[in-house]
N, C-alpha and C positions, 0 to 999 in steps of 0.2 A: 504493500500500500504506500502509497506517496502520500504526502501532506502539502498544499496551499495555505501559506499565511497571508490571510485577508480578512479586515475589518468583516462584522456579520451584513452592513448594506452590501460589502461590493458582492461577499459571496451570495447574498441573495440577490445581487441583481446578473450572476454569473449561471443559479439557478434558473431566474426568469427567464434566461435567453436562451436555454436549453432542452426545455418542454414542448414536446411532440403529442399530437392525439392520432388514431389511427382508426379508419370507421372504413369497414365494409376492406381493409387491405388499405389502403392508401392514406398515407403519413403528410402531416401540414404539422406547421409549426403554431403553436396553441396561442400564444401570447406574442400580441401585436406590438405593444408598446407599454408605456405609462404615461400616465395624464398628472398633472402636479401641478400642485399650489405651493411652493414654497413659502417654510416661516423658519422660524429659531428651531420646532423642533424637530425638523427633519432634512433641510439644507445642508448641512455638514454632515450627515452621515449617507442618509441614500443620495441626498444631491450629489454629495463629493462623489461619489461610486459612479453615478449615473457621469456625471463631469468627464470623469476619469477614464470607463469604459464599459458603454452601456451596449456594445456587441451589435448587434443586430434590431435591440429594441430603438423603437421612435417614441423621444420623448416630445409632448405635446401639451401646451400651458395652456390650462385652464384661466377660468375668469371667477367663478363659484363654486365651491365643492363639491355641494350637490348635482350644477351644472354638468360639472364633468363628468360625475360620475352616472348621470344619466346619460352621457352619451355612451360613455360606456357598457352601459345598459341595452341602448338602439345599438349600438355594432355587435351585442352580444348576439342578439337577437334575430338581427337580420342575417347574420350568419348561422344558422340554425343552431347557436349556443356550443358552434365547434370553433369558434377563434373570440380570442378577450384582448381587453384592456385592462390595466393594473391599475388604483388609484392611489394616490399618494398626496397627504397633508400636516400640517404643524398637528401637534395638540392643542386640545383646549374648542375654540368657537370652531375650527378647519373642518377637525374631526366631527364635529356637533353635527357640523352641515352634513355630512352624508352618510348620518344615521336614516334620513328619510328615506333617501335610494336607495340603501342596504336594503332595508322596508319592501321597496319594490321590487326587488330584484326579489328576495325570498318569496315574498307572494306569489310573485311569478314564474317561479323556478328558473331564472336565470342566471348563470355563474358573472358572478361583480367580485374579485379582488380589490379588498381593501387596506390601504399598509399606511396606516398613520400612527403618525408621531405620539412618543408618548413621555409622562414624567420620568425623573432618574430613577433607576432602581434603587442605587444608592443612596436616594433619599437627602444626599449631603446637602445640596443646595435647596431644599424646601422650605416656603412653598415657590419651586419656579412660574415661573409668568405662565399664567392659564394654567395653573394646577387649580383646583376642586379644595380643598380638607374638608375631609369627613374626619371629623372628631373621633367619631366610634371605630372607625375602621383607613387607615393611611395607606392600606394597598390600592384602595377603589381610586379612578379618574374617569374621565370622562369618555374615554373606551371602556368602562365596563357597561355603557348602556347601549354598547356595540351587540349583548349578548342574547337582547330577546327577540332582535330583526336578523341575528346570522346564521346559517345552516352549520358555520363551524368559528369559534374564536379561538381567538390565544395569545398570549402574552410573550415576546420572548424576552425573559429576565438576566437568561447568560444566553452566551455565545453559542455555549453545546445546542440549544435549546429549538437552536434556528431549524436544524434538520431535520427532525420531528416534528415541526410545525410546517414546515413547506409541504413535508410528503402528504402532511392529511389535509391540508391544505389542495393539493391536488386531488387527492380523493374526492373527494367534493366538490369541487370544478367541475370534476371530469364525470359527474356519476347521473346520467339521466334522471336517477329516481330522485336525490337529495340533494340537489345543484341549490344555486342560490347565492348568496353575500357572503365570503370568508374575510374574516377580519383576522387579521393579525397585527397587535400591537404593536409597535418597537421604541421602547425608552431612550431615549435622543442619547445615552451616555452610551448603553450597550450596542447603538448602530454604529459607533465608533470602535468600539474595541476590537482589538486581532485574534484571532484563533486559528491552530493550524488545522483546516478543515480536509479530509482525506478526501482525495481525487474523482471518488466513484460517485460521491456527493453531489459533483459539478458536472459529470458528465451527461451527455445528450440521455434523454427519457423518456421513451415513449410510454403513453397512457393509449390501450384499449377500449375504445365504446364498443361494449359488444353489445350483440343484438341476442337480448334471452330468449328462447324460444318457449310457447305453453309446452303446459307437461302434458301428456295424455288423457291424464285425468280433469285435465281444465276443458279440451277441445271437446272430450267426449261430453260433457255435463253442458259446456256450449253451445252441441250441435243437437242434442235432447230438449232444449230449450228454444231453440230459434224453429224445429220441427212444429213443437205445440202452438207458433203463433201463428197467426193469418194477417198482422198485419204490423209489421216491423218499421220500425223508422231509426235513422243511425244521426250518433249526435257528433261532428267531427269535429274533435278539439284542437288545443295547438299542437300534440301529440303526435297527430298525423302530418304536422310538417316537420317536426324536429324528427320525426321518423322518416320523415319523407318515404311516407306511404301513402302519397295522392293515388297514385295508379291502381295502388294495388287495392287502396276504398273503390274507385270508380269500376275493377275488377267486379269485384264482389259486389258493389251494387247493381250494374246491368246485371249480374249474373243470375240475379236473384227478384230482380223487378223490384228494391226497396229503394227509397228516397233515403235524402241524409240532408239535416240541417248543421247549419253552423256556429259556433259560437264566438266572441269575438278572435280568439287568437286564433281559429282554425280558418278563419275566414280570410281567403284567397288559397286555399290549397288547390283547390280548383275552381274555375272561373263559373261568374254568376249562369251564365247560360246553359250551364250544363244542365241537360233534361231533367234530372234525377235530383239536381241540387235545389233544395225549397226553401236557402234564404236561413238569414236568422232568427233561431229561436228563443223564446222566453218574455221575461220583459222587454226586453229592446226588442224584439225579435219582427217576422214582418208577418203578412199578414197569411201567405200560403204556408207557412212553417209553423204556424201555431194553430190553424185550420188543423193541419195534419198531426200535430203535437196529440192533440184531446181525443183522438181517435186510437193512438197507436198501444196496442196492446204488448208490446216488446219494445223498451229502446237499450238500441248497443251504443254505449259511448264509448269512442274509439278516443283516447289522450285525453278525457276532461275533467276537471275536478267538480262540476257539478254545480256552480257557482249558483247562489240567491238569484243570477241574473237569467242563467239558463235555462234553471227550472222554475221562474216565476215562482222562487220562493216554496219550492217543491208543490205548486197545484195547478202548473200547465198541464200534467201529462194524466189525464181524468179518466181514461180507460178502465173500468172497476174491476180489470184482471190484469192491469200493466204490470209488468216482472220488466227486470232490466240485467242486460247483459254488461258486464263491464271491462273492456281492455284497455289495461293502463299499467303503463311499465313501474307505476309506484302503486305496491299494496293500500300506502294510506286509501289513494282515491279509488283503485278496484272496490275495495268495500264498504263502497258509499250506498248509500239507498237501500242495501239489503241486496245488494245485484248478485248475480254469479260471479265470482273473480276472475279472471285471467290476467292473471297480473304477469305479465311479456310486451313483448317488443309487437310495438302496432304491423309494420311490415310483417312481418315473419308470420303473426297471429293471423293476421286479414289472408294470406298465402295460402296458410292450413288449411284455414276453415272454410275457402272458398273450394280449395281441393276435394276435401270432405266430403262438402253439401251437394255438391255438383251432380254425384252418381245419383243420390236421393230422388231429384226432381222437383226440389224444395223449390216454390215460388211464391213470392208475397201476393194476395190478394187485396190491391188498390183499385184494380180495374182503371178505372181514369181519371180515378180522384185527384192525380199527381198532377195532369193536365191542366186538368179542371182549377185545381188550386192556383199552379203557376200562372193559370191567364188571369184569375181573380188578379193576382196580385200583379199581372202586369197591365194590367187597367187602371189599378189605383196606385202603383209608380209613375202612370201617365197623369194622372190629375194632380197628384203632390208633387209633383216636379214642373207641373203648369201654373200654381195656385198666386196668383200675385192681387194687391191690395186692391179693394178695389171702392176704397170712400168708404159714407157712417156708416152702410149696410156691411160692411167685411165681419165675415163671422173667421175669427183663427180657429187652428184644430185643437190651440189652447184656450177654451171660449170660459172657463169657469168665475172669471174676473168679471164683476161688477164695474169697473173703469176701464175696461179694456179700451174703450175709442176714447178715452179720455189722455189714455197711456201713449195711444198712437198720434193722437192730433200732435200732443206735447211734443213727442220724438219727430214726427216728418218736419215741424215747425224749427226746430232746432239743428236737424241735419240733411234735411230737403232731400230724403230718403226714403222710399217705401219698398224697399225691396224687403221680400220674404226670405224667411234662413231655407224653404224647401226650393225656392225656384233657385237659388244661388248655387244648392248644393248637384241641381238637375244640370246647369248651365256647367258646373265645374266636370260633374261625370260624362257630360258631353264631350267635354275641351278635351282634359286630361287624356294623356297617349297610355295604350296599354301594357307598358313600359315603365311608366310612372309610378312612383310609390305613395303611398300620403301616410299620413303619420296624424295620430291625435290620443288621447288620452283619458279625460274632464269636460265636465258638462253636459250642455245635453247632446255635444256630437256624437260624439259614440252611439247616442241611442239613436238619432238618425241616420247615422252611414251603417249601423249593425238592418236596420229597417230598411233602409234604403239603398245603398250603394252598390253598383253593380261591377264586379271584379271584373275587369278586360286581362288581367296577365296572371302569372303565378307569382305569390307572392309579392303582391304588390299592395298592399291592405296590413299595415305594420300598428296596433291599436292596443296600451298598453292600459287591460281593464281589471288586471286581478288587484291593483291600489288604486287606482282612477289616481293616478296623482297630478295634481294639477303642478303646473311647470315642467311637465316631461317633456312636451309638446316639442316645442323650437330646439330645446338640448340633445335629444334624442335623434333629431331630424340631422342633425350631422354625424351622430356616430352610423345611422344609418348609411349617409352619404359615403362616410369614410370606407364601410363594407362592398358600396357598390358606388361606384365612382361614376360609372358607365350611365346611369339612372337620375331622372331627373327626380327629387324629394319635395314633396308639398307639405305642409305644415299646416293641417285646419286646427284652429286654434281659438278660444272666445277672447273677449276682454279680459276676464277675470284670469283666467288660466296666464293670460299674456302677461299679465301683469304681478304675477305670483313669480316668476322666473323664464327671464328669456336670456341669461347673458350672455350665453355661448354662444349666440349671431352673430357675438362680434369676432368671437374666435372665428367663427366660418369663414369671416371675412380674412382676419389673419393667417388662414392655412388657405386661401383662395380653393376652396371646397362651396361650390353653391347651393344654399338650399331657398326653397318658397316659402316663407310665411303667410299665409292667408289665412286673414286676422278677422273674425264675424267680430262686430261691436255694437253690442245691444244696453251697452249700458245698464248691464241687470249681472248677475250670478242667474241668469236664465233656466238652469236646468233646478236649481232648487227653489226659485221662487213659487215655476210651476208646480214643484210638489207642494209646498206650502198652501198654495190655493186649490190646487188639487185635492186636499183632504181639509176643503172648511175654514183655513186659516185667510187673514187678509194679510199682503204684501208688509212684512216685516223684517227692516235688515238685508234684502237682496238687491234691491235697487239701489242704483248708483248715483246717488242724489246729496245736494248742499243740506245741511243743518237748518232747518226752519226757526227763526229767532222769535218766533210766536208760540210755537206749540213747541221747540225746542226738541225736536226730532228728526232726524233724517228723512224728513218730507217735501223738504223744496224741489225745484227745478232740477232732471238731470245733472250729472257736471260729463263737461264735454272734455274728452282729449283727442289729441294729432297724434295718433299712434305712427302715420308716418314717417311727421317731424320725428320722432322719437331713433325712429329704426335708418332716416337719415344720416344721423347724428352718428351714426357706426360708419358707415359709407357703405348703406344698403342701397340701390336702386326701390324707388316707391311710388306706389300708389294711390290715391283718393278715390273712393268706388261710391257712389249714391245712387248709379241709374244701370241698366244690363246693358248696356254700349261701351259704359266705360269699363265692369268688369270684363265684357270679351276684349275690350282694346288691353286691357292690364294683363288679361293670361296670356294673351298671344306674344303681347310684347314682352314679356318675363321671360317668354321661352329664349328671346335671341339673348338677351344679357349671360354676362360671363360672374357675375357676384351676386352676391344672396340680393333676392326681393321679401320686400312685404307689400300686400295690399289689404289698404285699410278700407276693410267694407260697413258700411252703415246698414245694420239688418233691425228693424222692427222685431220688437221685443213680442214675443211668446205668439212667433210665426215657422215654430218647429212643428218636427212630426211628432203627432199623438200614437199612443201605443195601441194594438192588437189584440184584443182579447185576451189582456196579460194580467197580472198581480202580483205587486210585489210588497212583501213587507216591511213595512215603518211603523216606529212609535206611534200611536196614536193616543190622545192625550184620553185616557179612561171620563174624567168628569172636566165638563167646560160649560161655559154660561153661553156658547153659542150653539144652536140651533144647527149649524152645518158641520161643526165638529163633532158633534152627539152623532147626527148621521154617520159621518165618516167612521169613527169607531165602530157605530153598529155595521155597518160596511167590513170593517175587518173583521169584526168576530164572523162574520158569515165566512168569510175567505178560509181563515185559520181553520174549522172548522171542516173545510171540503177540503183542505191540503193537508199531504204525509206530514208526520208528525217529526220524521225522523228520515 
């Protein structure tokens, strides 16, 4: 054995640049780069390393912690979670910041390294700048609240400590079932220190994604189950593209005459017009997929975790003998619902079992409900995608508001705007190339592009819903960039979401990486106001309004912003959008530009898409002194009541 004397940064960053994953036989190198924020507690140790010789990685400066590490999120992502970005920050508020991503990233099951700075082991100089004391306990800082958003933490205190932390640190990157945020600490004194680290340490690594296969006893009890039904529907999560098992779903669906809905992260595995494909289900979901939902006596989820959103809070799927098949390469989510498990690799599983069923003669009986459904719903993608204002008779699809034309006179008066959030989003599915990716998060887009939007390509529908974290939007939209260069990125984004974190535009600008921001701005938190009125409540807190120096409440006038000026101010290329002449003159001209756009569009507030025959649940306040609240509760205890309990 040979020995390497190197501080613990350089040899992890000698580490980082030597990590291979290998999927299906063929070797890529796992880790792209690092993203850093430099402060005091980790400049001189991984900085200097990095300075010194960062190999093959690309270091790339961030503007916000979070920032960046959301984009490291979008390249995780859009890479089907087989190539990363490393993050790297001070202690103290650095680290704070991208506790939230962590957040995301675990939700989502996407591998996010995190390597920030931490206090001295050695304690000698305490309390250092942005150290914590806890009285009771002098080990805690502010990495230890790294521990209940990470799939894996750890502290490294000595030198030794590092290599035992890397390796499972890799485990967990690399492991489809339990991916997610790894955080490892590193004490700004011990990223300094030397140790003679043995050679086999640093040498090239490759890590295995194998594809598990079911056992016999899973397919059999599978294929027993899928016989007893007559009418199957398949729930295709993002499972199927980190599997990238599009073909072998659309396989097994002709095969067998069963439809398949999608849920947000599966959505773009395969393109909207596919015969079979009925659109998003659940709450968000559209309107031929939850048609089909209520009827299906069997659903297979192929990769989902079953989300409040998919299953409408578990009482979309109303069939009074539904059983549900479950493949998913993580036990956790196989044994959701009470399903059958097959807890393997979606390809491999969908291969079998289509093998299987085939001799049988097994065929679902839809007859032409599937038909029948998708023209439903492409009649009413034609009208919501035509619906534009039209004076005091305009009823929106969000009509439950008492002021609604009060809401709109106010708004057109102020930004000499009447465009709808559904015609803009019809106008944009039009434009956008099937090539094109879009990116969004928060609010109520999601629930309209899961409803409405119709995938032209594969994988081009990048919609980060297992946090809805609001500021993913625009940060994300570059790591996504950075994964596909070749691809132009759209950014649908609100106000509010915009204005929660956008700062990594400006990096986009910095690394000449372009992406689109296209900004709806309704002047509201949109997506929650409507729930609020939705269940009874009147407009409180969501609208984006002056202080009323009368009643001394946020009831005045709008407040208006230049979300363009703003994204100017970086050296974006921009937009002012109020009428649909100048949105089509702003997409088309964004395409020939070489640096990021934004277009700032003025959308009339609570002129989204209304939902599908869907439920989902919320608080509802049990006792209120108003009349539609009382409703609305009695409203849910009926729901709760017809929906699985478990």
């Amino acid at each position: 054995m040979k020995t390497i004397k190197l501080t613990v940064a350089q040899a992890l960053v000698k580490f980082l640049d030597n990590q291979y994953i290998e999927v299906d036989g063929k070797q890529t190198k796992f880790i792209e780069g690092i993203f850093a924020i430099f402060g005091h507690g980790n400049v001189l140790g991984l900085g200097q390393a990095l300075e010194q010789d960062k190999g093959d990685l690309i270091v790339r400066q961030g503007r916000n912690e979070q920032g960046m590490a959301h984009i490291a999120i979008g390249f995780a992502k859009q890479n089907m979670r087989q190539k990363i970005y490393a993050c790297t920050s001070s202690v103290g508020p650095g680290a704070a910041n991208m506790i939230t991503a962590a957040a995301t990233a675990s939700a989502n099951r996407i591998p996010l390294l995190l390597l920030p700075g931490d206090v001295f082991a050695t304690r000698q100089p305490d309390p250092v700048l942005q150290q914590i004391e806890q009285s009771h306990n002098l080990s805690i800082s502010t990495n230890d609240a790294f521990k209940v958003v990470s799939k894996y933490w750890d502290r490294v205190n000595r030198p030794e400590q590092l290599m035992t932390a890397c390796i499972n640190a890799m485990r967990v990157l690399t492991d489809p079932a339990e991916t997610g945020a790894v955080t490892l600490a590193l004490p700004q004194d011990v990223q300094s220190e030397s140790y003679d680290f043995p050679d086999y340490f640093l040498a090239k690594r490759v890590h295995r994604i194998e594809r598990t296969p079911p056992t016999d006893a899973m397919l059999r009890q599978a294929l027993q189950l899928i016989q007893r039904k007559k009418k199957p529907l398949i729930v295709c999560g993002g499972g199927v593209r980190y599997s990238q098992a599009a073909e072998q779903l659309k396989t097994f669906a002709e095969t067998f005459g069963i439809p398949f809905a999608e849920t947000q992260a599966g959505k773009s595995a395969v393109v909207s017009d596919y015969p079979l494909n009925v659109g998003g289900v659940g709450e968000t979901g559209c309107l031929s997929a939850n048609l089909l939902a209520k009827q299906a006596d069997l659903v297979i989820g192929v990769g989902t975790r079953y989300t409040d959103f998919t299953t409408s809070s578990k009482w979309i799927f109303q069939h009074p003998e539904v059983e549900f098949l479950n493949i998913n390469i993580a036990r956790f989510d196989s044994y959701k619902l009470d399903g059958v498990q097959v807890t393997a690799d979606a390809k491999e599983t969908l291969q079998k079992l289509t093998a299987l069923l085939s001799p049988t003669g097994y065929q679902a009986q839809w007859d032409n409900e599937i038909a029948q459904a998708k023209q439903q719903f492409a009649q009413e993608l034609k009208r919501i995608y035509s619906v534009e204002y039209s004076g005091k008779d305009f009823i929106p699809e969000i009509n439950d508001c008492l002021d609604t034309d009060k809401v709109f006179t106010e708004f057109i008066k102020l930004t000499n705007s009447c465009l709808t959030q559904s015609k803009v989003l019809g106008i944009l599915n039009e434009t956008l190339g099937a090539d094109d990716v879009i990116v969004g998060a928060s609010g109520s887009l999601p629930g309209d592009l899961q409803r409405a939007w119709q995938s032209k390509g594969i994988n081009t529908y990048h919609l980060e819903y297992g946090y809805s974290c609001m500021g993913y939007e625009v940060n994300a939209s570059l790591g996504v960039k950075l994964a596909e260069p070749h691809r132009e990125v759209y950014t649908l984004v609100g106000d509010g979401s915009y204005m929660m974190l956008h700062s990594e535009l400006v990096t986009s600008v910095q690394e000449h990486k372009k992406i689109n921001v296209v900004l709806f701005d309704n002047m509201t938190n949109g997506c929650i106001n409507n729930l609020q009125i939705g269940h009874g409540m009147d407009t409180f807190g969501t609208e984006f309004r002056f202080r009323n120096e009368q009643t001394r409440q946020l009831d005045g006038g709008f407040v208006p912003v230049d979300f363009a000026m703003n994204a100017a101010s970086y050296g974006c290329k921009t937009y002012k959008v109020t009428n649909e002449q100048e949105l089509r003159f702003a997409l088309e001209d964004a395409k020939k530009q070489t640096i990021s756009t934004l277009i700032d569009i003025k959308i009339l507030p609570k002129t989204m898409i209304h939902g599908y025959g869907s439920w989902w649940h919320v608080g509802v306040a049990e006792v209120s002194e108003k009349p539609s609240i009382q409703a609305s509760y009695e409203n849910a205890v009926k729901h709760i009541n017809e929906a699985r309990r478990y």
